[in-house]
Backbone bond lengths (Angstrom), bond angles and torsions (degrees), N, CA, C in turn:
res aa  C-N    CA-C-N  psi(-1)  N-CA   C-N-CA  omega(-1)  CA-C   N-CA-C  phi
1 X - - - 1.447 - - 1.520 110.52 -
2 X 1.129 108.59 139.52 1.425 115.44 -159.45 2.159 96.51 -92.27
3 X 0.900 121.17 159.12 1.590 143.54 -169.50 1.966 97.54 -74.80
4 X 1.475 103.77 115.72 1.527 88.51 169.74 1.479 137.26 -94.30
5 X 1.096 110.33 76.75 1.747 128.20 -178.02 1.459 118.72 -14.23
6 X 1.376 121.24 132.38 1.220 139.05 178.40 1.539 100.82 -50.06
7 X 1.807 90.09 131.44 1.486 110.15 169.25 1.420 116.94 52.90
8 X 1.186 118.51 54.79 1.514 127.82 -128.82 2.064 90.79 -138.01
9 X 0.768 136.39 136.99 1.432 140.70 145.47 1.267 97.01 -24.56
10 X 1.076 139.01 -66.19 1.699 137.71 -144.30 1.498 95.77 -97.26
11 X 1.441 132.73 -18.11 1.422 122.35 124.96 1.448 150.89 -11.06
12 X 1.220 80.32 -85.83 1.712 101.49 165.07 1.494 104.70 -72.19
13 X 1.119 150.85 -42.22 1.681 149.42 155.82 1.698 100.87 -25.88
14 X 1.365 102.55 -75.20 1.686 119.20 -178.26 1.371 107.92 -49.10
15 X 1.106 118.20 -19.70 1.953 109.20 -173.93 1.272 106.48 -110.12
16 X 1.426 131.89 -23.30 1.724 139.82 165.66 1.723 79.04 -50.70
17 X 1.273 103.15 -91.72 1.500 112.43 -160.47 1.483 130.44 -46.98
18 X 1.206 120.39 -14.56 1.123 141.86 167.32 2.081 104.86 -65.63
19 X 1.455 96.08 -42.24 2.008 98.95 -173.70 1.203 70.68 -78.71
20 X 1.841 129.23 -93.66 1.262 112.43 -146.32 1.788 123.83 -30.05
21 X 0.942 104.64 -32.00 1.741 92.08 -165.44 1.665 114.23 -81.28
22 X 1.433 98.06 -3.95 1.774 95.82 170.76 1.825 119.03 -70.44
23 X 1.069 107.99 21.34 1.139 106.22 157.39 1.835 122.24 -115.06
24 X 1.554 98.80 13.01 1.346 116.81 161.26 1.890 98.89 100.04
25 X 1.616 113.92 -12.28 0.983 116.75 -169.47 1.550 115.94 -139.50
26 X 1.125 124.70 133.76 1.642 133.75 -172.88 1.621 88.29 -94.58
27 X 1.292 139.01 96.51 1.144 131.80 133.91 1.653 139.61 -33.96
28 X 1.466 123.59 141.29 1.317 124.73 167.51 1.062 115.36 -22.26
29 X 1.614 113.61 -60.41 1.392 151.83 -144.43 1.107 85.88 -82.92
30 X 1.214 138.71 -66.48 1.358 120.33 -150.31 1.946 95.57 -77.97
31 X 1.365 117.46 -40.34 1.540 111.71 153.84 1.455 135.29 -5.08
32 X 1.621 101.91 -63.43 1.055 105.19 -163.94 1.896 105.48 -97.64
33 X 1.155 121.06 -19.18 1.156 140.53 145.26 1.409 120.72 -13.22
34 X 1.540 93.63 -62.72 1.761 110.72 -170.30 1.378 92.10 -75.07
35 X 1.120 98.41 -46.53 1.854 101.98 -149.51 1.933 98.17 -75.47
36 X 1.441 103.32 -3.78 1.507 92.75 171.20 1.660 105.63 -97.89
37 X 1.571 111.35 -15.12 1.869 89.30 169.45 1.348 112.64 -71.95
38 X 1.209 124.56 2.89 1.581 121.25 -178.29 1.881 114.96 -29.18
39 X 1.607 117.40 -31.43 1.389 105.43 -167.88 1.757 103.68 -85.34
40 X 1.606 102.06 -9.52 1.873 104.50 172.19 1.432 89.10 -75.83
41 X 1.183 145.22 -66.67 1.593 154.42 -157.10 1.018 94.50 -26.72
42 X 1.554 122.13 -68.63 1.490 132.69 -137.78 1.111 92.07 -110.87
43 X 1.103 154.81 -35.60 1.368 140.10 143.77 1.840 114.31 -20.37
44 X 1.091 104.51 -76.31 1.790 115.89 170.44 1.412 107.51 -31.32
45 X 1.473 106.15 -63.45 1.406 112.89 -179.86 1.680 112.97 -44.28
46 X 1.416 123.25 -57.18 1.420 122.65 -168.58 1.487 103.00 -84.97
47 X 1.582 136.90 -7.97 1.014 125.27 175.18 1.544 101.00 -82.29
48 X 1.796 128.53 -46.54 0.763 107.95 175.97 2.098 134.14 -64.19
49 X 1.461 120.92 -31.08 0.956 143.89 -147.48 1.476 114.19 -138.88
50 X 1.616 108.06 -0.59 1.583 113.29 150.11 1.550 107.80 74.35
51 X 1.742 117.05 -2.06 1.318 109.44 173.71 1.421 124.11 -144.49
52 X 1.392 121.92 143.96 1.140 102.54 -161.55 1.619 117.65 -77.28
53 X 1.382 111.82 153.01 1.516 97.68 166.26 1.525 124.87 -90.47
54 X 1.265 125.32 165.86 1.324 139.66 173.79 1.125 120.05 -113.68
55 X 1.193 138.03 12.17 1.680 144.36 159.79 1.374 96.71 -59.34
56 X 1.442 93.67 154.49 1.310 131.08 153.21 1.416 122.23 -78.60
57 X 1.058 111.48 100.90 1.691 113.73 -158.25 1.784 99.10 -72.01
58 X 1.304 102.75 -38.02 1.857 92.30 170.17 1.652 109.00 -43.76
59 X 1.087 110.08 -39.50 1.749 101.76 -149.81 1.509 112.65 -101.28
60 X 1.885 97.53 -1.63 1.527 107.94 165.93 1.442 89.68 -88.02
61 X 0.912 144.35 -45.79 1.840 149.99 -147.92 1.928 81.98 -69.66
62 X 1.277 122.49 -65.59 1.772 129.41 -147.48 1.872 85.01 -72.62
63 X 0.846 118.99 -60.79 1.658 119.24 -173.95 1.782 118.83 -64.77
64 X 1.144 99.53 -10.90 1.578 124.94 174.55 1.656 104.90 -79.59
65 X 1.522 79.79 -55.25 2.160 84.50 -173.99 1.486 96.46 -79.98
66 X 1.177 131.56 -37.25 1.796 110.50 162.07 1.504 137.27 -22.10
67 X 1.729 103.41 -41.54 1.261 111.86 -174.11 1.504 98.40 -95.91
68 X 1.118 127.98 16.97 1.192 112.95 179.15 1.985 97.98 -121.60
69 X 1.145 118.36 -25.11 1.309 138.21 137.82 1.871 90.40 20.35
70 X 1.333 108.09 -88.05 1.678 130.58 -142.77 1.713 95.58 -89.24
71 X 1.425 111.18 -11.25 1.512 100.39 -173.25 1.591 128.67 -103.27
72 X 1.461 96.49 69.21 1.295 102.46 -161.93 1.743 116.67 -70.94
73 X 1.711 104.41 -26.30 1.588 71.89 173.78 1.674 118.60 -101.65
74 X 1.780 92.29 54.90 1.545 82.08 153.22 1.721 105.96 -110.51
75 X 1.505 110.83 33.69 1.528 110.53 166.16 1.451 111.41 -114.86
76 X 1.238 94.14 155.00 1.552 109.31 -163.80 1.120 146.46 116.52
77 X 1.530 135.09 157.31 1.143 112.93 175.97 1.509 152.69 -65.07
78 X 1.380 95.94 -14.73 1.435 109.85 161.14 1.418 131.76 -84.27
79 X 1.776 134.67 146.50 1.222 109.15 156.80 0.945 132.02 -71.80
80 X 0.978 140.03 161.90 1.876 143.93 170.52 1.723 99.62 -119.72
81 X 1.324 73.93 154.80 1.536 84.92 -173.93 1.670 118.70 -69.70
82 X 1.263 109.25 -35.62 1.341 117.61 160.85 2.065 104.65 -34.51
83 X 1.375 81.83 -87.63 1.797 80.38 163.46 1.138 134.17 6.11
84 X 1.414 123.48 -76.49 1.434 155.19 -157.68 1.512 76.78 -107.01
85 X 0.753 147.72 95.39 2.014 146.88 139.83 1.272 100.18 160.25
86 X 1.213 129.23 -6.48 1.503 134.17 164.05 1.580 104.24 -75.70
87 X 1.751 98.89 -77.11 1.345 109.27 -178.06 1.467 135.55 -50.35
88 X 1.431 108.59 -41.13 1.458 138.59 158.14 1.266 135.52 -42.49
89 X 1.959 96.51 -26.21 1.064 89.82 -175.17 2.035 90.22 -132.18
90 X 1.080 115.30 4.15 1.389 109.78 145.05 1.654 134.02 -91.35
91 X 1.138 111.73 -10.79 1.994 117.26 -177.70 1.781 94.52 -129.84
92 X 1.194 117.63 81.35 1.455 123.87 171.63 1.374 106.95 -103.52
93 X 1.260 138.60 -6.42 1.884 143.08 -177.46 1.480 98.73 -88.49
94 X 1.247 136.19 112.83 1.564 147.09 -172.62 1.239 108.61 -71.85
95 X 1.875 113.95 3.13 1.644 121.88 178.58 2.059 94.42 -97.28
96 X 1.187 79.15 -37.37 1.608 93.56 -161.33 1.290 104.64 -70.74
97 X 1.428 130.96 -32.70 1.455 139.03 -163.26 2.224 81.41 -97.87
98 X 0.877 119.93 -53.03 1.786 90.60 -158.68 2.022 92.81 -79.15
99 X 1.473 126.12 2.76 1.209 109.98 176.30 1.672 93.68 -103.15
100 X 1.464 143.37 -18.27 1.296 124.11 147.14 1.559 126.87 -66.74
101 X 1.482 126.18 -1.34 1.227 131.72 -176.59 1.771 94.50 -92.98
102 X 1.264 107.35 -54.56 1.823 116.44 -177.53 1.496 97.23 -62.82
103 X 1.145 146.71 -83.01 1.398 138.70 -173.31 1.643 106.93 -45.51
104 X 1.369 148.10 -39.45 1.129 132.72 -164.19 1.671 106.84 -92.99
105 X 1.743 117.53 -11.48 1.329 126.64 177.33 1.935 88.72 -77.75
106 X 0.946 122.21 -67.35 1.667 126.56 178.09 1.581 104.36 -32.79
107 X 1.236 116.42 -60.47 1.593 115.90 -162.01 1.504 96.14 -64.39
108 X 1.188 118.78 -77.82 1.460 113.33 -162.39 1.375 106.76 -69.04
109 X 0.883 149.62 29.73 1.859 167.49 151.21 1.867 87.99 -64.94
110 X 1.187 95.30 -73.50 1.790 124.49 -158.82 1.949 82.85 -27.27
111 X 1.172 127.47 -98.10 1.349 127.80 173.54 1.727 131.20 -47.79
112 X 1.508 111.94 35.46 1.454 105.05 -164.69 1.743 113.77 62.43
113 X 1.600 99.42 128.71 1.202 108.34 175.79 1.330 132.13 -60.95
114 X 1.277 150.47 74.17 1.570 139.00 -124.05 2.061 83.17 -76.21
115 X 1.175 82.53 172.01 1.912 83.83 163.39 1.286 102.99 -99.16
116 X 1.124 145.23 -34.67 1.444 127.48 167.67 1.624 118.20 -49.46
117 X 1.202 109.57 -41.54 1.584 128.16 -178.43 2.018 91.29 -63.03
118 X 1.249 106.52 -65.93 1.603 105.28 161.63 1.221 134.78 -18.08
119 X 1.521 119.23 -63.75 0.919 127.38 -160.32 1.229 103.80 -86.14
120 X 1.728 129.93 -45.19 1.043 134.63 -177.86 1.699 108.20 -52.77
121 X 0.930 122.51 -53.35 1.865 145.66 158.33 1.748 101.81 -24.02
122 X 1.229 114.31 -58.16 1.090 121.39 178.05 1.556 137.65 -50.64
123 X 1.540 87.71 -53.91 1.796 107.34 172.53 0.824 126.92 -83.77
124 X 1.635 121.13 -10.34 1.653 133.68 135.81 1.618 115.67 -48.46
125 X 0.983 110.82 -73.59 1.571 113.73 -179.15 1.059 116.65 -65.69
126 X 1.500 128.58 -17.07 1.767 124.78 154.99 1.711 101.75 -55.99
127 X 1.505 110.75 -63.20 1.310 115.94 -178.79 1.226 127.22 -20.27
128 X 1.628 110.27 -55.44 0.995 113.98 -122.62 2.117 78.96 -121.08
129 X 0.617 107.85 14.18 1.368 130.40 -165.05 1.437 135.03 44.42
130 X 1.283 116.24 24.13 1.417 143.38 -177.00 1.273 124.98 -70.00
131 X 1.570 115.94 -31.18 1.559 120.52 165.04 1.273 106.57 -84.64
């Protein structure tokens, strides 16, 4: 598995999916969700990096939630510090963090907002200074 690069598409992929799964479960829904902001994705992508991509945003989204697969204590209601030094130090662009805050509020919407999915949502956008 390849390293997921700062401020990166597979960033913002990893942090949608990261809220959605605090309800212990990555839904379809929230799946197909993500994989329908694909024209913000690639947009981001060529605004940042001037080119378009050609992925399959499904199969960055399924290999995305792989690596998140093994990281269970980033579920729950608490942060962990892992958490906060993961995220913190992958979505540092204040374009990139309120368009991973707007796409990961959409995805986990798709299946009801869990309140864990909430809360986690929350202390990002306190963070990050967006609420």
């Amino acid at each position: 598995m390849k390293k997921i690069e700062i401020n990166s598409i597979e960033s913002v992929i990893l942090f949608t999916l990261y809220i959605c799964a605090q309800d212990d479960v990555i839904a379809e829904e929230e799946i197909e969700e993500l994989a329908a902001e694909g024209p913000i994705l690639q947009k981001l992508y060529l605004d940042m990096y001037g080119e378009l991509i050609n992925q399959d945003l499904k199969e960055v989204i399924k290999d995305t939630a792989k690596k998140l697969e093994p990281r269970k204590q980033f579920i729950g209601k608490n942060i962990s510090d892992i958490e906060q030094k993961t995220f913190s130090r992958l979505i540092t662009d204040p374009k990139i963090r309120d368009i991973a805050l707007l796409i990961s509020r959409h995805a986990a919407s798709a299946d009801g907002f869990h309140k864990n999915e909430s809360h986690k949502f929350k202390y990002w956008s306190k963070k990050w200074g967006i609420s």
